[in-house]
N, C-alpha and C positions, 0 to 999 in steps of 0.2 A: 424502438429503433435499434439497431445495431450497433453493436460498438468499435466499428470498422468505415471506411474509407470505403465509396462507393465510385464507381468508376460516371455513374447520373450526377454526382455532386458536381463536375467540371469543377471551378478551381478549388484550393486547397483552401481557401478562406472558406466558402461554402460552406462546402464538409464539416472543418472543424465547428461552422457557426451549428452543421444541425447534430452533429453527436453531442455537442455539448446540451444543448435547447433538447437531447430527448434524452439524457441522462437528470436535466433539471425537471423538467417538469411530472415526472413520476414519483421523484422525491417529495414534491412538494405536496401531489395528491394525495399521500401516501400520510403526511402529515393533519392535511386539512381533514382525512376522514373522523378527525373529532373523538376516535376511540383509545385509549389505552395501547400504548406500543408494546409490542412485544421483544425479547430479544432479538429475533430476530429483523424485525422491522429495525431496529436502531442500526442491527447489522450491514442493512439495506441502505441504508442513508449514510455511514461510514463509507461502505463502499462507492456511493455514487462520488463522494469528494477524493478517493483515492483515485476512480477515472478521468474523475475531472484534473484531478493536477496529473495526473499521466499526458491525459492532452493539452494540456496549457506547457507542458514541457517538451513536448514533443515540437508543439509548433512557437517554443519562446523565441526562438533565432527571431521571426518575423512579427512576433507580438510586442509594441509596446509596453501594454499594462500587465503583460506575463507578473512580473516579479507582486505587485499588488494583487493581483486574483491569486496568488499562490497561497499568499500569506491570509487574507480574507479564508479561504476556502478550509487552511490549515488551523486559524481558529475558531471557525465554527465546527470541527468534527471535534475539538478537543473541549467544546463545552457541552457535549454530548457521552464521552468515552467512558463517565466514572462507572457506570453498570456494566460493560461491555470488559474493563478491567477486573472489576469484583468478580465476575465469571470466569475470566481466565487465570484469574488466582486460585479459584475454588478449584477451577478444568483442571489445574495442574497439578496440586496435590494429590488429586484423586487419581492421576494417571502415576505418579509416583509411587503414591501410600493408601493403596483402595480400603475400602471399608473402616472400620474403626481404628484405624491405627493414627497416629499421633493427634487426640483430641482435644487437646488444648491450642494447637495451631487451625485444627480445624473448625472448630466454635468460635475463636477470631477472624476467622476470614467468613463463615457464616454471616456473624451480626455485621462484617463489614458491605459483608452482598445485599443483606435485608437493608442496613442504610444505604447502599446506592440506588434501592430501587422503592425507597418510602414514596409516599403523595407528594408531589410537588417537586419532587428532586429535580427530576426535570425538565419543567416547565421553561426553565430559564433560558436552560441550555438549547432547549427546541425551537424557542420562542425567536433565540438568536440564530439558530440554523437557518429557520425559515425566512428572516429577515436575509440572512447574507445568500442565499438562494434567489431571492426574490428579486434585491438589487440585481443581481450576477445574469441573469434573465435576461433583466433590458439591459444590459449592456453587450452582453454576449451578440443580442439582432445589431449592434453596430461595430462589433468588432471587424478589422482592416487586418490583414499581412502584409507587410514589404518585401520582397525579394519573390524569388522565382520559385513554387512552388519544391522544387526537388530537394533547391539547394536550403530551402528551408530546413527540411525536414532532416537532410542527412545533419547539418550542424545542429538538431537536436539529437537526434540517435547518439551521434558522435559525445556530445557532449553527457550525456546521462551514462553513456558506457564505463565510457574514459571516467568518470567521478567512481563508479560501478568499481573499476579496476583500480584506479589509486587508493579507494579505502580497504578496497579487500588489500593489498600488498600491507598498507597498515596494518591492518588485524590480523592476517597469516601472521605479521612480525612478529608482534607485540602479542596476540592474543585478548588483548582487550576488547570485554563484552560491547564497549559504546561505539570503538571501530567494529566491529561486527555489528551492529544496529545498523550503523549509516552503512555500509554494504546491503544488509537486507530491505533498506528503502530503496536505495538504486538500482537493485537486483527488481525489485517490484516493480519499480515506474518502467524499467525496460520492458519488463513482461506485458504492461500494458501495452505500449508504442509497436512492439510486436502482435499484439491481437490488433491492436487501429490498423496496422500494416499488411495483416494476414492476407488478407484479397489480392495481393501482388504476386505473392507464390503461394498457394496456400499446403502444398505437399511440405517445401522445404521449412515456410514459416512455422507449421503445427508441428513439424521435428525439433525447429529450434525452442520453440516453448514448452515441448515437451524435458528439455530439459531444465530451462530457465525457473517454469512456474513449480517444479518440485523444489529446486533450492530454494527457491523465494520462499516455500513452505519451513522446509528442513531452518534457515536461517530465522525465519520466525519463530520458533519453537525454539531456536537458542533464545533469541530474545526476552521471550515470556519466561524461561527459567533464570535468565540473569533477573530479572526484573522481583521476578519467585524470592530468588536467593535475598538479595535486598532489603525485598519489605520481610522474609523472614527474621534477619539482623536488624528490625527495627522493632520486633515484636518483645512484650516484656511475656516471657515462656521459659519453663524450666529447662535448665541444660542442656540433658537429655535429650530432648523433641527435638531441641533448634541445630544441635548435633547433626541428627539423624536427619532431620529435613535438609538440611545444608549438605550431605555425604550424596542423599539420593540426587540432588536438585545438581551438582559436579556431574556426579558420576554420569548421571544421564544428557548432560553438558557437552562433555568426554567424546560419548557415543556419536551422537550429529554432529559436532563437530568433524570427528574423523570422517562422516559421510560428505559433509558437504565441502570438505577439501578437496578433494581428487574434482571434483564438476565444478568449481569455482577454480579453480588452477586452469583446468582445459577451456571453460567457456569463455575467461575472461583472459587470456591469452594470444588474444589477437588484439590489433592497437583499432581503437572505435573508430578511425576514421577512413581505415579499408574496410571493416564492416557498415558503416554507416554508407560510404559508397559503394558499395555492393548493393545495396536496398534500395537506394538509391534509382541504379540502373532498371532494377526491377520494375522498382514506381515509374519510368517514364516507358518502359517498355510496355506494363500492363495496361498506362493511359492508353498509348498506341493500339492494341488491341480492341480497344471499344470504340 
């Protein structure tokens, strides 16, 4: 199913109940098939819990148990992620330092990929996804909304923006990699609330995410090299290496950084809650239409 707002859902509880119910139940398939996952399968099942708390936030204004599915949903991807990290530690060197160059960093993050993805690693972590999916299922067919669909949805717009923009003014300040993380989540969950949204203008919405999901990108990729940089100063490696790996792992820091300033200054410079009501009007106009 789509991972948008259909104008057939009628109300906004509906909808939510069936994006959610078809974002769950391929995860789940996907699991029971009994085979060996691949990276990208795990990737798949990451991403359904990154949808899923997109919509749980989008529509929290009217959710009671928002704040609990949130958290549910946030630690079952993270007892899934340790192979999906081990690859993007490995991703990044190699985009820094291809080929043989710094191998005594690269032979530790190696044997750290082969142990995230031995026999049984993770079993545990799957074991618990599927359980917290499973619950998340039946409760999803009884979940309720209070409030009037529009004004739902703008106090969540509103409110994911507006956090979107107060961490980013943070991290412009200060420059600190963890304010820039929590920017690059809210930059993300927007992204998603915008694709849920897309069907109400889809010219203007696929412009606006045309800018939103490359920073979401560009702020990811700071991410992963702060993250780089880190477990590098944790490693015991000569000099030398953790030198150089730490100059490249800045430098190219440096670089997206300066990209994703100028589109985070202009995008998040409107206040969330004349954007949210703007989207707002759309969603009751586009309901009209049907």
């Amino acid at each position: 199913m789509a991972y948008a707002f259909d104008r057939d859902d009628g109300k906004l509880a509906r909808g939510t109940r069936r994006i959610a119910t078809g974002l769950i139940r391929p995860a789940l398939a996907l699991i029971d098939e009994g085979r060996p996952l691949s990276a990208e399968d795990i990737h798949k099942l990451r991403t359904t819990v990154k949808k899923l708390r997109g919509l749980i936030r989008l529509v929290r204004p009217g959710l009671a148990t928002a704040d609990e599915e949130d958290k549910v949903l946030r630690d079952a991807a993270r007892g899934i992620s340790a192979p999906r990290d081990s690859e993007v530690m490995r991703q990044t060197l190699e985009a820094l330092a291809p080929g043989d160059a710094l191998p005594t960093l690269r032979a530790a993050l190696d044997r750290a990929h082969a142990d995230a993805h031995g026999p049984g690693v993770l079993d545990t972590g799957l074991a618990a996804y599927r359980a917290a999916l499973r619950d998340l299922e039946d409760r999803v067919a009884r979940w309720k909304l209070s409030g009037k669909g529009r004004l739902v949805l703008q106090a969540g717009v509103a409110a994911t923006f507006d956090r979107a923009r107060r961490d980013w003014h943070a991290a412009r300040a200060s420059g600190d990699a963890h304010a820039m993380h929590e920017t690059r989540k809210r930059i993300k969950a927007h992204g998603y609330q915008a694709r849920l949204l897309e069907p109400v203008w889809p010219a203007m919405m696929t412009a606006h995410r045309a800018v939103v999901d490359p920073l979401g990108e560009t702020l990811g990729q700071m991410n992963d090299l702060a993250v780089f940089a880190a477990h590098v100063e944790s490693l015991d490696l000569p000099d030398r290496e953790r030198a150089q790996a730490l100059a490249l792992a800045h430098a190219r820091y440096g670089e997206l950084r300066d990209i994703a300033i100028p589109d985070a200054d202009k995008l998040l410079s409107e206040d969330g809650t004349a954007l949210a009501a703007r989207w707002g009007a759309w969603w009751s106009l586009w309901r009209k239409e049907g």
